[in-house]
C-alpha positions in Angstrom: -31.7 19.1 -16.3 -28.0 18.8 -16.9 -28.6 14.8 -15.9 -31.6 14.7 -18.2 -30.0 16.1 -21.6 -27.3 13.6 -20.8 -29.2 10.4 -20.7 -31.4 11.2 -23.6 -28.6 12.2 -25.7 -26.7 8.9 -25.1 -30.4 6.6 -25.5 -29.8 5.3 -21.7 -32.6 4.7 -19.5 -32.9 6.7 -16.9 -32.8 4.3 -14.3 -29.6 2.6 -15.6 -28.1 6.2 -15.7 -29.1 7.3 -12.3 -27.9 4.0 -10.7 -24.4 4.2 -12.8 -24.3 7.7 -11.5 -25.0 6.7 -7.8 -22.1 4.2 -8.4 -19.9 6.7 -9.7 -20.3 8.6 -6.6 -19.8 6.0 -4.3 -16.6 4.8 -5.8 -15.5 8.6 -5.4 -16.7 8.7 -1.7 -15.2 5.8 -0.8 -11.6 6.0 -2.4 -8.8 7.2 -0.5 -7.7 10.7 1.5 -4.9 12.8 0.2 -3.6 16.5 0.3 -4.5 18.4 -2.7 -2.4 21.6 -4.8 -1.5 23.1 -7.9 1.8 22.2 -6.7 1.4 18.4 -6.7 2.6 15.8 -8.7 -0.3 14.0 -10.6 -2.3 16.4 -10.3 -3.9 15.9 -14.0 -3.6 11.8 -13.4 -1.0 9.8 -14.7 -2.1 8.8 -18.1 -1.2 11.9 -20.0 -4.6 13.5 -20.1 -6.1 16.2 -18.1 -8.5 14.0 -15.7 -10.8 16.5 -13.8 -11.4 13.3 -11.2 -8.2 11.9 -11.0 -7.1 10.1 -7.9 -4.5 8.4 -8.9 -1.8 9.8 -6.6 -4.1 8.5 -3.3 -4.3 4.5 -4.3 -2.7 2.9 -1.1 0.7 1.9 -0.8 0.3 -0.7 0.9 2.8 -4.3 1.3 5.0 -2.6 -1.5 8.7 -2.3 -1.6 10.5 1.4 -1.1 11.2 1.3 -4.4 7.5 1.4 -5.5 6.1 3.4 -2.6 8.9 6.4 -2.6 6.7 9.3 -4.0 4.3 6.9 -5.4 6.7 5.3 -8.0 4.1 2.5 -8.4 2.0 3.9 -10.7 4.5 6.5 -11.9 3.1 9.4 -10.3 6.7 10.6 -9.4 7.1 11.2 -13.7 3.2 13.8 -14.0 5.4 17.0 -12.2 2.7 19.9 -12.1 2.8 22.9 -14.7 6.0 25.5 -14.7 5.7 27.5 -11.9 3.0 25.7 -10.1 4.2 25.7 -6.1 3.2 24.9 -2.9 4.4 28.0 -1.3 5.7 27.5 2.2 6.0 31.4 4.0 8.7 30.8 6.7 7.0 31.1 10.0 3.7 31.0 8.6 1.0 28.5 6.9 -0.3 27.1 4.3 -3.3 25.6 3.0 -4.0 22.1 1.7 -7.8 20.2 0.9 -8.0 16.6 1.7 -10.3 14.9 -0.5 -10.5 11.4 -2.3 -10.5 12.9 -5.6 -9.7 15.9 -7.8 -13.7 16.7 -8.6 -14.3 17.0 -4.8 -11.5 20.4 -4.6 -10.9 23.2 -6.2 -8.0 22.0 -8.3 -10.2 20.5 -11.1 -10.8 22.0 -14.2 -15.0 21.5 -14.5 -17.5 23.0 -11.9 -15.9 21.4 -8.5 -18.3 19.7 -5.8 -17.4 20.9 -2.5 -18.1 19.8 0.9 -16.8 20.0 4.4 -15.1 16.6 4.2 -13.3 15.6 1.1 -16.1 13.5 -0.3 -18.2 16.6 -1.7 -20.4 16.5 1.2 -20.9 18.6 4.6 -21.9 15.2 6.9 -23.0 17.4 10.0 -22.9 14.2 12.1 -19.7 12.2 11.0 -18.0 10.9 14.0 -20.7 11.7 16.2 -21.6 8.1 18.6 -24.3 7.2 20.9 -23.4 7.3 24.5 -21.3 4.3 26.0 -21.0 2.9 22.1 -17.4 3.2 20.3 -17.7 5.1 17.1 -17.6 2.9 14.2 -15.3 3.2 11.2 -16.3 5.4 8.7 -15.6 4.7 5.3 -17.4 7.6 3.2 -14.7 9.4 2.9 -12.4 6.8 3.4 -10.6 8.0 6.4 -9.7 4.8 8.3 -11.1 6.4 11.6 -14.0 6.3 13.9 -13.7 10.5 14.3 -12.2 13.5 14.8 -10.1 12.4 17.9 -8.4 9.3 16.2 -7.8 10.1 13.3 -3.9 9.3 13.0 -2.2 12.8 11.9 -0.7 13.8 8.4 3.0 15.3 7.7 5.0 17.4 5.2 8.6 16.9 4.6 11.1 19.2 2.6 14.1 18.5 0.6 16.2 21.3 -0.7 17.0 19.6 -4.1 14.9 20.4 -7.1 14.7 16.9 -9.0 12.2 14.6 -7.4 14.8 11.7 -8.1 17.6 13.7 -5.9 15.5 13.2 -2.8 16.7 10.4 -0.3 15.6 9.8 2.8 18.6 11.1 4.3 18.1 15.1 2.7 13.7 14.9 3.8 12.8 16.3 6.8 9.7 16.4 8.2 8.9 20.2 9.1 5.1 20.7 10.0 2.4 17.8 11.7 -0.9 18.2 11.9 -2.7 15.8 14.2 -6.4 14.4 14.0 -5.9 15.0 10.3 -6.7 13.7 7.7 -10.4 15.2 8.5 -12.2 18.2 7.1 -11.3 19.1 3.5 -9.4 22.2 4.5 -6.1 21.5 6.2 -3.9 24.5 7.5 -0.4 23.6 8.2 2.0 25.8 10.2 5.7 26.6 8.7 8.8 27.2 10.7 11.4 29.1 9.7 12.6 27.8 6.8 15.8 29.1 4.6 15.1 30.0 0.8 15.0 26.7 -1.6 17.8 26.8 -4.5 16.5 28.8 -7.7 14.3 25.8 -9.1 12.3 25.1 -6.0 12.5 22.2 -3.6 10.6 18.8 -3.4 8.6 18.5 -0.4 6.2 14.9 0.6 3.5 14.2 2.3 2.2 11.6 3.8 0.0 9.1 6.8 -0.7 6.2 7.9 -4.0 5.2 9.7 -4.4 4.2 13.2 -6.3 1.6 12.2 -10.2 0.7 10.4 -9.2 -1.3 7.8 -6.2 -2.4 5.7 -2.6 -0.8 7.2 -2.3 1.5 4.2 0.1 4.1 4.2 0.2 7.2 1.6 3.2 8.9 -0.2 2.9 11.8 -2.7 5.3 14.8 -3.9 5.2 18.1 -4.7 7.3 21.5 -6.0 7.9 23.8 -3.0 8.8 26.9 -2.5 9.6 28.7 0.8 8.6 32.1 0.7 8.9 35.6 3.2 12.1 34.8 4.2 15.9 36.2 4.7 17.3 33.4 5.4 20.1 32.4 2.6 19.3 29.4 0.1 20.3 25.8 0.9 23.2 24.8 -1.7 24.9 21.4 -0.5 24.5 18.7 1.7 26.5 20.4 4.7 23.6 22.9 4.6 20.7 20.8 4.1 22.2 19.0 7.4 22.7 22.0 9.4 18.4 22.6 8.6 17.7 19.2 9.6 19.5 19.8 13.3 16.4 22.7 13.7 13.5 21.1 12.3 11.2 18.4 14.0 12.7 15.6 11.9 11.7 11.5 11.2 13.8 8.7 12.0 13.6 5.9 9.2 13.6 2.3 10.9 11.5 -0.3 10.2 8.2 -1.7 8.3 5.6 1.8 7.8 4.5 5.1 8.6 2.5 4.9 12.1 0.8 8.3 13.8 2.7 11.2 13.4 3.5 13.4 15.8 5.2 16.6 17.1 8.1 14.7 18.9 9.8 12.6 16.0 13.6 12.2 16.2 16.1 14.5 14.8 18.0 12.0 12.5 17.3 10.2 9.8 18.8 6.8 8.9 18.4 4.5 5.8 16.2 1.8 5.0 15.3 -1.0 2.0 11.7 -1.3 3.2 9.3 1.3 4.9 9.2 4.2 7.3 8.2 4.4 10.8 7.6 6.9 13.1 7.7 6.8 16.9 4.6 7.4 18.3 3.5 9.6 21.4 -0.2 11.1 22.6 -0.3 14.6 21.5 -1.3 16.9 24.4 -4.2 18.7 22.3 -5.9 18.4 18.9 -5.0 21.2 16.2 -8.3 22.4 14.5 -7.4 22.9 10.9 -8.3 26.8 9.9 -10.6 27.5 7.5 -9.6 29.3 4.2 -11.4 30.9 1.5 
């Protein structure tokens, strides 16, 4: 009905307005896979406006300088922060919650009625991934998840910095503190938090990011948020002597050479400059992590 009033109103006939809707869709399905939050930054877009199907802080990062990849400076993502006192709260020795999806309508961040799925397209796809015997699995692109399933898909990160101006990051104050592997998958993504120390009174930036194994183009995704870590005792971070004293404890990246590869659990404990991209050394995880479902 809702599709009906619509076409009639705007004198479109209905099959021109059912094959630009089927279009629309398809563009949405097959656009990119990132982490979605209040907490984010271009959330809304970055136009100005309120888009309720934004995806402009997913478009691929790919063959650009640091400069214009670093929290998704290209399109100026790094200037749409999220509303005062919108988080991504991190409880120390706990988890937190994040949907994967290729755009804002498919989560429950947007304003209008949201379409939800078990994948981050909308839909449930009950047998995505799934081969016939002896056959590899081939890529699937709706979502867009540069993967052939579960298994390979290539693992996603979050980093924390404990300085509350998205400029003041560098790659020497982020530090990678939670992976989740064979991610990005389902919509719902559960991350686990270690025990984090308080973030100064403003909050802290965190990233987060991946890079696909392979299935296309060697994208590789950036985006920031506001973070707050949460249920702890431990006293705030308030200089650089401190910030370095977290990074000896937490699971940390080392910064070397052309882009992001698969993320894992054993990543280096210092991290170094660079004028181009990031990599991370790679090693075969001993299990897959099943992200937890939340309501």
């Amino acid at each position: 009905m809702l599709f009906d009033n619509f076409y009639r109103r705007q004198r479109m006939p209905r099959a021109l307005f059912l094959t630009t809707f089927l279009v629309f869709q398809f563009s949405l399905s097959n656009a990119h896979v990132g982490a979605w939050h209040k907490g984010m930054f271009c959330l809304k877009g970055n136009d100005g406006t309120d888009d309720p199907n934004s995806s402009a802080a997913f478009q691929p990062l790919y063959m650009l300088p640091k400069s214009k990849w670093w929290f998704h400076k290209v399109n100026n993502c790094d200037q749409f922060p999220p509303d005062d006192g919108d988080f991504l709260e991190l409880p120390a020795n706990g988890e937190f919650t994040v949907e994967h999806a290729v755009n804002r309508a498919f989560t429950t961040t947007t304003w209008q009625r949201p379409v939800l799925g078990v994948f981050g397209d909308g839909q449930d796809h009950p047998d995505l991934g799934i081969s016939d015997d002896g056959k590899d699995g081939e890529c699937i692109v709706l979502p867009n998840m540069h993967t052939q399933n579960e298994t390979m898909a290539s693992g996603t990160a979050f980093a924390i910095s404990y300085v509350s101006e998205i400029n003041q990051v560098t790659p020497e104050n982020l530090v990678v503190f939670s992976v989740l592997h064979n991610t990005p998958w389902k919509r719902i993504a559960t991350y686990q938090v270690p025990d984090l120390p308080l973030c100064p009174p403003k909050g802290c930036i965190c990233a987060y990011g991946w890079v696909p194994n392979g299935c296309g183009e060697p994208n590789m995704y950036m985006q920031g948020f506001r973070c707050i870590v949460t249920n702890t005792n431990t006293a705030a971070v308030l200089s650089d002597t401190d910030t370095d004293t977290v990074a000896a404890t937490l699971p940390t990246i080392n910064v070397t050479d052309t882009r992001l590869t698969n993320l894992t659990t054993n990543l280096t404990l210092t991290l170094t400059n660079t004028n181009t991209s990031l990599t991370i050394p790679t090693s075969t995880p001993t299990s897959t992590s099943t992200p937890t479902s939340t309501s």
